[in-house]
N, CA, C and O of each residue as an XYZ file, in Angstrom:
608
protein
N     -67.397     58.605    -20.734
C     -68.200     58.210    -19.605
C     -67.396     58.288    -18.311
O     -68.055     58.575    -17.312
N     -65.895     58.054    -18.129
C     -65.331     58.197    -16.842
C     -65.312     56.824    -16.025
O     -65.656     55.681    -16.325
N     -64.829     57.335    -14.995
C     -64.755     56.538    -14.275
C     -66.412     55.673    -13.518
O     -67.370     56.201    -14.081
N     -66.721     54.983    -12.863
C     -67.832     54.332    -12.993
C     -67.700     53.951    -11.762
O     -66.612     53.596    -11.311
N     -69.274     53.990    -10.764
C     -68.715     52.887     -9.192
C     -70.014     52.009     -9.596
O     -70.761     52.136    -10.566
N     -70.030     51.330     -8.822
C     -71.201     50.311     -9.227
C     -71.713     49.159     -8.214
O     -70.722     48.822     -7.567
N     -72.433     48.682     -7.950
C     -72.839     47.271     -7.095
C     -72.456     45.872     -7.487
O     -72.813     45.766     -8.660
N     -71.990     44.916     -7.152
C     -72.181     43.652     -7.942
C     -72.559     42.347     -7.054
O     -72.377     41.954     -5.902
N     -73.201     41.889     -8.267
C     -74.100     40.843     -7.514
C     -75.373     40.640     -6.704
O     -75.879     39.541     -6.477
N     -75.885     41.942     -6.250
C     -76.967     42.462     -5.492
C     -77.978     41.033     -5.662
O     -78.550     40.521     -4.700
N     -78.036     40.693     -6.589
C     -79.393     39.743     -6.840
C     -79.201     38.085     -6.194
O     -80.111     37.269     -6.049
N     -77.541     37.866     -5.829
C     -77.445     36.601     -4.927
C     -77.460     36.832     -3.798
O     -77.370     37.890     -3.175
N     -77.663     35.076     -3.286
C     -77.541     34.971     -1.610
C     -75.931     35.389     -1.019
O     -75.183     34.426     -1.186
N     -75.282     36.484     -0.429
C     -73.901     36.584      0.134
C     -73.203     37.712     -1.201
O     -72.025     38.015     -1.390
N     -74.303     38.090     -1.877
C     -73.052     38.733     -2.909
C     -72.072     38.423     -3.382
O     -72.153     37.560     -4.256
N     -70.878     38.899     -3.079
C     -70.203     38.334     -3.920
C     -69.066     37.767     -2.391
O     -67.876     37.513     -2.584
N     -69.672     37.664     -1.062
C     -68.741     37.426     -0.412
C     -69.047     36.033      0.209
O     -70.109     35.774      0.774
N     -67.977     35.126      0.047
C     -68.181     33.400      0.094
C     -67.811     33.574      1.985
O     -66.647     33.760      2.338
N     -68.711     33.501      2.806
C     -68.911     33.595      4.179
C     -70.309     32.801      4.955
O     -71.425     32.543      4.504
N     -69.696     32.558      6.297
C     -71.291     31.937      6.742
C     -71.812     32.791      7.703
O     -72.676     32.515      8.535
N     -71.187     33.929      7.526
C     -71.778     35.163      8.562
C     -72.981     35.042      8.414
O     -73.415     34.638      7.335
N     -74.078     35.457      9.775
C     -75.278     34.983      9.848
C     -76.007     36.980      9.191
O     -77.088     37.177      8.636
N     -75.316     37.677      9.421
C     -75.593     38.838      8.917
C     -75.212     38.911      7.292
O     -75.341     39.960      6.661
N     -74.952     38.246      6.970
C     -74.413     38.324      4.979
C     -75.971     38.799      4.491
O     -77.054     38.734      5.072
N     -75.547     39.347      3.045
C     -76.615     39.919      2.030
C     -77.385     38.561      1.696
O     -76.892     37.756      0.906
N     -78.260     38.399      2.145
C     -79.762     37.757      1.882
C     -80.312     37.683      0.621
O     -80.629     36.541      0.291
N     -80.599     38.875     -0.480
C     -80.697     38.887     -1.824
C     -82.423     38.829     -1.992
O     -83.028     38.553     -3.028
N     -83.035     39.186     -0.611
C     -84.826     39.008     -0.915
C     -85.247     40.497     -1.993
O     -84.868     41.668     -2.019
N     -85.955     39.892     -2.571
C     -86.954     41.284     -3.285
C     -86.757     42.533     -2.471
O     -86.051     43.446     -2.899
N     -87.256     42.584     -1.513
C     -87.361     44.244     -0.804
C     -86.072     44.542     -0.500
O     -85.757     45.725     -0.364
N     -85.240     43.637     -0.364
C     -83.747     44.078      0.261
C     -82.811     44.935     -1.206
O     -82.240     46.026     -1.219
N     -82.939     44.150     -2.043
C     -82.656     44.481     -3.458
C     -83.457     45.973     -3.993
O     -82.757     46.882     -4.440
N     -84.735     46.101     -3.917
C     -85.660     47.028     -4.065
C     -84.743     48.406     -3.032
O     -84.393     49.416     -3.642
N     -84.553     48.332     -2.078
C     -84.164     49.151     -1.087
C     -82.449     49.727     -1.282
O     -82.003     50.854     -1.068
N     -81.985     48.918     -1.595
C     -80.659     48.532     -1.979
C     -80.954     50.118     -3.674
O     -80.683     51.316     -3.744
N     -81.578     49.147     -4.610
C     -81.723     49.715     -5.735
C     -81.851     51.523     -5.380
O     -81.133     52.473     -5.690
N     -82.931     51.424     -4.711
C     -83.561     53.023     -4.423
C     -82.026     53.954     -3.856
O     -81.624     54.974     -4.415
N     -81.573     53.510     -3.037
C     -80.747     54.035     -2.117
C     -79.401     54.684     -3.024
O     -78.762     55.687     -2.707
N     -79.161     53.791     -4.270
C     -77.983     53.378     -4.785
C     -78.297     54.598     -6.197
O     -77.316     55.038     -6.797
N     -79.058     54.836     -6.415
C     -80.244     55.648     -7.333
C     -80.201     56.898     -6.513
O     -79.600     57.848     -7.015
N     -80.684     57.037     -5.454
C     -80.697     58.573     -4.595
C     -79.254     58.786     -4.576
O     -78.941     59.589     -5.455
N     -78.190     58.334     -3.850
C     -76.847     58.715     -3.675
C     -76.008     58.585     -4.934
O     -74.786     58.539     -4.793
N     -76.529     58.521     -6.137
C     -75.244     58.514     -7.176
C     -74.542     57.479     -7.999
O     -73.876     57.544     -9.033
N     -75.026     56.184     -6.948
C     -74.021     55.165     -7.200
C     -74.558     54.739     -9.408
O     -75.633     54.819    -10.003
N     -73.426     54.413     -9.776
C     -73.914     54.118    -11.388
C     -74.542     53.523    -11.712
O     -75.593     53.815    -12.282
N     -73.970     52.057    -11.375
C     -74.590     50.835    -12.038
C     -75.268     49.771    -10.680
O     -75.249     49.968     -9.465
N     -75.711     48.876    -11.300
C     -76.024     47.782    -10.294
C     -75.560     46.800    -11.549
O     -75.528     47.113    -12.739
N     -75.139     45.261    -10.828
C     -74.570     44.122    -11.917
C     -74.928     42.866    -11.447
O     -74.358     42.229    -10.561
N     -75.802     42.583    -12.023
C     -76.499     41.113    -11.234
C     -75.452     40.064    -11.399
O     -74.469     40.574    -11.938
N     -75.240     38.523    -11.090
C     -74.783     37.240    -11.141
C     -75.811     36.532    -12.091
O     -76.954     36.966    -11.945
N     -75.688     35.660    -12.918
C     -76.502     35.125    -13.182
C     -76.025     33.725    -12.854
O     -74.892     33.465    -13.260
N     -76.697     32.735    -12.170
C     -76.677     31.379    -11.319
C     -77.631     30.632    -11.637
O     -78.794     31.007    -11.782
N     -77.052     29.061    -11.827
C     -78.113     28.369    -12.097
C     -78.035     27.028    -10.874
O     -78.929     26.214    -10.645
N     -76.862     27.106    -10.303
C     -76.557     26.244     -9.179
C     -76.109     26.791     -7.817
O     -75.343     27.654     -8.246
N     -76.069     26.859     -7.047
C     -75.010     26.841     -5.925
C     -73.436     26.692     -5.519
O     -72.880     26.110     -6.450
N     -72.791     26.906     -4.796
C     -71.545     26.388     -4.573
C     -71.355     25.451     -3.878
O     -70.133     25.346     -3.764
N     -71.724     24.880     -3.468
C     -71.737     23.611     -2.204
C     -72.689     24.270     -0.830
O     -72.920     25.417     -0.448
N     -73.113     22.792     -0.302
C     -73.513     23.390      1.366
C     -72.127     23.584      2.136
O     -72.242     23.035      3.232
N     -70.799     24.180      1.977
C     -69.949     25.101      2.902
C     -71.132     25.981      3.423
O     -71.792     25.886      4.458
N     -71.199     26.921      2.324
C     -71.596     28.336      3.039
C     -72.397     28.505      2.723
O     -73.066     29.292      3.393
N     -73.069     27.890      1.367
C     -74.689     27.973      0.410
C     -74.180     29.353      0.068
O     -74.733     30.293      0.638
N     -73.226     29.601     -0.766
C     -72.624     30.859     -1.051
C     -73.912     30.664     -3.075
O     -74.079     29.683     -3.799
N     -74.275     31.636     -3.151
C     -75.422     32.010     -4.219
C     -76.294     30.944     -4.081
O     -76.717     30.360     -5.080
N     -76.630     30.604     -2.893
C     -77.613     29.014     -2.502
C     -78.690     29.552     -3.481
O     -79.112     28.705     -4.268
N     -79.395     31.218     -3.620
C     -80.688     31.733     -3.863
C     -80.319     33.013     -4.913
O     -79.583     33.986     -4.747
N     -81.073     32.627     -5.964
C     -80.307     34.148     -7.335
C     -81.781     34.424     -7.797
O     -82.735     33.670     -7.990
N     -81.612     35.824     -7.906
C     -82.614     35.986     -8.577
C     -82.664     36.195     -9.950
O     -81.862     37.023    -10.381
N     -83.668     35.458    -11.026
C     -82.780     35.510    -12.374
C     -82.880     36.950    -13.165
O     -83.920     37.438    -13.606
N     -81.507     37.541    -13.246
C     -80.732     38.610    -13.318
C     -82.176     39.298    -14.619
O     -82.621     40.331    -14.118
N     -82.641     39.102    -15.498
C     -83.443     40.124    -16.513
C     -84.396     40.553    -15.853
O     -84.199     41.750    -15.648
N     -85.736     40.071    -15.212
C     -86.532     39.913    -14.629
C     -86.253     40.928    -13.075
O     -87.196     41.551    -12.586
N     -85.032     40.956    -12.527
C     -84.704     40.934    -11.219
C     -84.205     42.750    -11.656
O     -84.399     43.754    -10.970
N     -83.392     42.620    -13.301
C     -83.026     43.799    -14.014
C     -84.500     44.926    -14.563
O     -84.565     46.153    -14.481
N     -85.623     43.864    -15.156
C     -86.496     45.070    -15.104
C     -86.826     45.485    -13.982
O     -86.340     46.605    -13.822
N     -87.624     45.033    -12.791
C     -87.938     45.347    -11.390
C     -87.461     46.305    -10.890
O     -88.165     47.050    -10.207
N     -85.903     46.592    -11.129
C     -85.171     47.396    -10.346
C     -85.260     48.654    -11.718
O     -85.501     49.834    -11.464
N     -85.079     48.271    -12.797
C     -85.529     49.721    -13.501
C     -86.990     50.419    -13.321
O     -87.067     51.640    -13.457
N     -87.962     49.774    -13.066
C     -89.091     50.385    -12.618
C     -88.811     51.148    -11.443
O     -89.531     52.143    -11.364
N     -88.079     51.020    -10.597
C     -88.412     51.702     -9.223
C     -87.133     52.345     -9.180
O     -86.901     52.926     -8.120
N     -86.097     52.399    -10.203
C     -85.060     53.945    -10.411
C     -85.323     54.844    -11.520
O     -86.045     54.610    -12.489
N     -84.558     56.061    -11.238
C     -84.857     56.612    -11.857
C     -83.374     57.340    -13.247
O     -83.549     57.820    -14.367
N     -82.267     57.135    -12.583
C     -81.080     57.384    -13.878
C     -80.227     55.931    -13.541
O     -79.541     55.403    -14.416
N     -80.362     55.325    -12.097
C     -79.794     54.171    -12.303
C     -79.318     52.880    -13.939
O     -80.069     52.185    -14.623
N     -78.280     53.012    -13.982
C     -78.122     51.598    -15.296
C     -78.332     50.502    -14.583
O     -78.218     50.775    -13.388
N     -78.612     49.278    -14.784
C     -78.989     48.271    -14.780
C     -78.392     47.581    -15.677
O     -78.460     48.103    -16.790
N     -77.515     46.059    -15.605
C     -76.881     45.437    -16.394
C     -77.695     43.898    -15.927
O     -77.804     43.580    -14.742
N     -78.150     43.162    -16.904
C     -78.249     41.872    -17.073
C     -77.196     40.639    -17.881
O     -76.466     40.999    -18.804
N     -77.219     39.556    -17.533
C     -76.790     38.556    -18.114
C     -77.848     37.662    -18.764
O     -78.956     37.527    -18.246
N     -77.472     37.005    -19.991
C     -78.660     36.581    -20.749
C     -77.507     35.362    -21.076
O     -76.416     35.429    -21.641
N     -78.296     34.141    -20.422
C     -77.498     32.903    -21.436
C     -77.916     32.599    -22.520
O     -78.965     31.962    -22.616
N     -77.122     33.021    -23.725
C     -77.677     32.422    -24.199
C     -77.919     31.014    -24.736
O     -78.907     30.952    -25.467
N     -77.256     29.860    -24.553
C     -77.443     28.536    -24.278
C     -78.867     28.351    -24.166
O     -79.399     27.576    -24.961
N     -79.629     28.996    -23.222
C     -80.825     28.850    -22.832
C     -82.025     29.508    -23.237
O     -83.207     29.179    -23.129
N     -81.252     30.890    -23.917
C     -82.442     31.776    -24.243
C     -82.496     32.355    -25.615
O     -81.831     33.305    -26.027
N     -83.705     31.393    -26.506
C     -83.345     31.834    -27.683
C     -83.268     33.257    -28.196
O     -83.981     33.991    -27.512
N     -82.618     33.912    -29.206
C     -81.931     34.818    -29.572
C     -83.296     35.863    -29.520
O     -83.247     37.011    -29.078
N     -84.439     35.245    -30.036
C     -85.896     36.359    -30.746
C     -86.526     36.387    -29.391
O     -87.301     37.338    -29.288
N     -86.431     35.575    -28.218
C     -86.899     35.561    -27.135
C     -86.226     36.673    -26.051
O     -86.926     37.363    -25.310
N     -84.748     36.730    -26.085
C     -84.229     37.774    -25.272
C     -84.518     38.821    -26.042
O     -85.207     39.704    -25.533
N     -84.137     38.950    -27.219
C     -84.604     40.312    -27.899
C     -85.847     41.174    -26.945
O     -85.898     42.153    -26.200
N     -86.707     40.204    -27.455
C     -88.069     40.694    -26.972
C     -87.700     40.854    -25.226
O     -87.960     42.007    -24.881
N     -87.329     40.258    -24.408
C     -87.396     40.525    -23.004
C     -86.735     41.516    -22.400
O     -86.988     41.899    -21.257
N     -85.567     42.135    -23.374
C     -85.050     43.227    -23.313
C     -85.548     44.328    -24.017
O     -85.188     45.434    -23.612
N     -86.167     44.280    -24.815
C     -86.824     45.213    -25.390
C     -87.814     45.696    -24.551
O     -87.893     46.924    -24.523
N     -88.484     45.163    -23.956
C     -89.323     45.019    -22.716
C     -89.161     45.757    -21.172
O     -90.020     46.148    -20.381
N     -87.761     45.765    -21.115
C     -86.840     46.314    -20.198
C     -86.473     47.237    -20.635
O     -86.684     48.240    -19.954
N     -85.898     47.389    -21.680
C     -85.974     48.844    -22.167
C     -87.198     49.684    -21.994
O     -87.217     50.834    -21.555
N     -88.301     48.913    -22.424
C     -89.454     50.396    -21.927
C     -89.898     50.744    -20.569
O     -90.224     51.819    -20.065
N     -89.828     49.619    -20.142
C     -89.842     49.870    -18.537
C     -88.806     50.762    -18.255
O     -89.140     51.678    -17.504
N     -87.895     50.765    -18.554
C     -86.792     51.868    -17.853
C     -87.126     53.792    -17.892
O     -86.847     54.733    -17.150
N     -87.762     53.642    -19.030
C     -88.381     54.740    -19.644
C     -86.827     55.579    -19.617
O     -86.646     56.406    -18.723
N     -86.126     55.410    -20.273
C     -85.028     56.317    -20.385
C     -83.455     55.258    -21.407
O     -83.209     54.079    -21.150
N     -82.805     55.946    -22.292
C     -82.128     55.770    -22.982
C     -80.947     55.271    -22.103
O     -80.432     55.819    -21.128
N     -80.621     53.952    -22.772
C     -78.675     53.514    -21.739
C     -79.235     53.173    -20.800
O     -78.183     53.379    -20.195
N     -79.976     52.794    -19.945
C     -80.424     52.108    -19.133
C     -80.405     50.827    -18.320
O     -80.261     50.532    -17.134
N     -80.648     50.080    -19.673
C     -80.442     48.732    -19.499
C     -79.617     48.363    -20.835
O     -79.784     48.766    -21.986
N     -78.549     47.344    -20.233
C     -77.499     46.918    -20.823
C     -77.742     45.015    -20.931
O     -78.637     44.566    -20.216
N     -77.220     44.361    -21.503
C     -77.074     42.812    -21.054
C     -75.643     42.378    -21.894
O     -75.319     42.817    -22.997
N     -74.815     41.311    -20.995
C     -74.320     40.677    -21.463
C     -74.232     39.002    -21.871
O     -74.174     38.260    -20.891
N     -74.219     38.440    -23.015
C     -74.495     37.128    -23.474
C     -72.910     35.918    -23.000
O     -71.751     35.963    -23.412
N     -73.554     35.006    -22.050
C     -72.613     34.325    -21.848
C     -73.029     32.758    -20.762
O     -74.133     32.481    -20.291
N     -71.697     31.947    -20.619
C     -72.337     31.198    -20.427
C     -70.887     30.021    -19.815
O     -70.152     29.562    -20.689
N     -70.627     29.655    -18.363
C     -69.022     29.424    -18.208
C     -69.674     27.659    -17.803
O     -69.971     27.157    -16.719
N     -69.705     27.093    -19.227
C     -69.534     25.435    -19.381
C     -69.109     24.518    -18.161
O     -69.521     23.401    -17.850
N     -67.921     25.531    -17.418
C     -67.430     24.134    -16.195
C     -68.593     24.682    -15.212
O     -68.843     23.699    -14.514
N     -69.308     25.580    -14.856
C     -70.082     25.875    -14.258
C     -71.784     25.076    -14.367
O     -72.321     24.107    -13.829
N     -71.926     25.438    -14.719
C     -73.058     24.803    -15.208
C     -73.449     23.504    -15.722
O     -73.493     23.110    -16.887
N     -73.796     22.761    -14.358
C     -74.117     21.117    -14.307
C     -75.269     20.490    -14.821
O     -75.191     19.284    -15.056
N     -76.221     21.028    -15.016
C     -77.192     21.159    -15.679
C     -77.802     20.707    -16.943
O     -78.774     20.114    -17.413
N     -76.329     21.512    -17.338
C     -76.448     20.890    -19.203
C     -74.937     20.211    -20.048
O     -73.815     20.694    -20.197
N     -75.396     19.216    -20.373
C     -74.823     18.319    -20.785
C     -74.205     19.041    -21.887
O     -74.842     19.829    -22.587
N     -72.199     18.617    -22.150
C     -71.886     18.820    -22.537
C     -71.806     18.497    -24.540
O     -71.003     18.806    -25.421
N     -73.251     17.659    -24.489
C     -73.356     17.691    -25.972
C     -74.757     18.514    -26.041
O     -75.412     18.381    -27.075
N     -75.076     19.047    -25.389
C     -76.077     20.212    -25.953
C     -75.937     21.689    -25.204
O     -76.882     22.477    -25.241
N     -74.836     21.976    -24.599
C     -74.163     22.970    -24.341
C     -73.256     23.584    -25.231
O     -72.050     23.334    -25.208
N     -73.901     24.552    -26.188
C     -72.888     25.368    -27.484
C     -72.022     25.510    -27.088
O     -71.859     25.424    -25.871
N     -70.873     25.849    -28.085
C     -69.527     26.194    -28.191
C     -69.372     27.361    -27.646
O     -70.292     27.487    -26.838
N     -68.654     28.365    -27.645
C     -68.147     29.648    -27.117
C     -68.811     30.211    -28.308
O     -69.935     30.704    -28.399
N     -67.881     30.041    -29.224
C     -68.233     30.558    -30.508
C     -69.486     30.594    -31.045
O     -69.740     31.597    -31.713
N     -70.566     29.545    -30.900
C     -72.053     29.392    -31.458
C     -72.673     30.779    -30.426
O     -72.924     31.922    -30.809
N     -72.779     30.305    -29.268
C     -73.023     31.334    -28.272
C     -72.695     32.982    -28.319
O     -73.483     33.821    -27.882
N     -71.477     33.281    -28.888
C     -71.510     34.583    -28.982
C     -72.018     35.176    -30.521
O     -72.407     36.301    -30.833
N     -71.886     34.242    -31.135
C     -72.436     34.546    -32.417
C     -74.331     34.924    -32.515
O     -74.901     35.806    -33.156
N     -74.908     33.846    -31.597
C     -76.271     34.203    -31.214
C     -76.585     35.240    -30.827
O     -77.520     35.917    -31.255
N     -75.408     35.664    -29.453
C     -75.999     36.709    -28.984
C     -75.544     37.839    -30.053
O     -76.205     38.874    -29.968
N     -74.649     37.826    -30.930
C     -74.630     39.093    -31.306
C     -75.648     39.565    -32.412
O     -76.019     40.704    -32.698
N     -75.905     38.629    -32.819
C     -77.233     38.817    -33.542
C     -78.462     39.341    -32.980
O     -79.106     40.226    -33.543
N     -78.817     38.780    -31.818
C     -79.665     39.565    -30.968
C     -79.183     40.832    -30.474
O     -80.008     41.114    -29.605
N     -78.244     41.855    -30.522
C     -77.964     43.318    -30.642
C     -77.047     42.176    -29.037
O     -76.569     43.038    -28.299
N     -76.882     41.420    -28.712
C     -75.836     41.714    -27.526
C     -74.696     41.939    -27.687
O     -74.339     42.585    -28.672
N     -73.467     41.297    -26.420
C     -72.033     41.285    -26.764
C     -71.436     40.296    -26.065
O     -72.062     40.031    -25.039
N     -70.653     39.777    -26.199
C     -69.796     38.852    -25.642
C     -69.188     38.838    -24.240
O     -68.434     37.926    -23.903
């Protein structure tokens, strides 16, 4: 496959840059949509969403707004055309027969082979949300996803 260029983060508020510039990446539907097309006409490989379930603080509201990365991943395969597309799938949150199916889903939308990719994961100090007695192990977690055809 070679060498690879790619986007990352497209789907948060600021990308991947922690700033309070009043011009920073925004992360709205059409901006992403436009973004996608552009990135698709000129060559670029991949696009690589964030997947976020909180914020970073009001500093900068750095990923204040995410769009959730599968959903945000089919959208943008509908409207390219050799573009890859990579998602994140927690799985903590998303049972194993449920992503199956939502990627499978994404797969036909893409209408084309290698397309769409996902990776299964899930970073515990991050995520405030869920309590650390019903937040799986590393190990439970990658074991799920690999059963569902993901990877670690």
């Amino acid at each position: 496959m070679g060498f690879q260029l790619g986007l990352f983060s497209p789907n948060t508020e600021s990308g991947l840059a922690i700033t309070t510039a009043p011009e920073r990446w925004h992360a709205t539907w059409d901006d992403n949509l436009r973004l996608a097309r552009l990135a698709d006409e000129t060559g670029i490989d991949f696009l690589l969403p964030v997947a976020r379930w909180t914020d970073w603080g009001p500093g900068t509201d750095f990923h204040r707004s995410a769009l959730d990365p599968l959903v945000w991943a089919t959208g943008m395969l509908a409207h390219t055309s050799r573009l890859r597309v990579f998602s994140t799938v927690h799985t903590a949150f998303h049972h194993p027969v449920v992503a199956a199916k939502q990627l499978a889903t994404a797969d036909h939308v893409s209408k084309g082979p290698d397309r769409v990719e996902h990776r299964g994961g899930l970073a515990r100090s991050r995520n405030t949300r869920c309590s650390a007695s019903r937040c799986p192990t590393t190990t439970t977690r990658v074991t799920r996803s690999r059963r569902s055809g993901g990877t670690s």
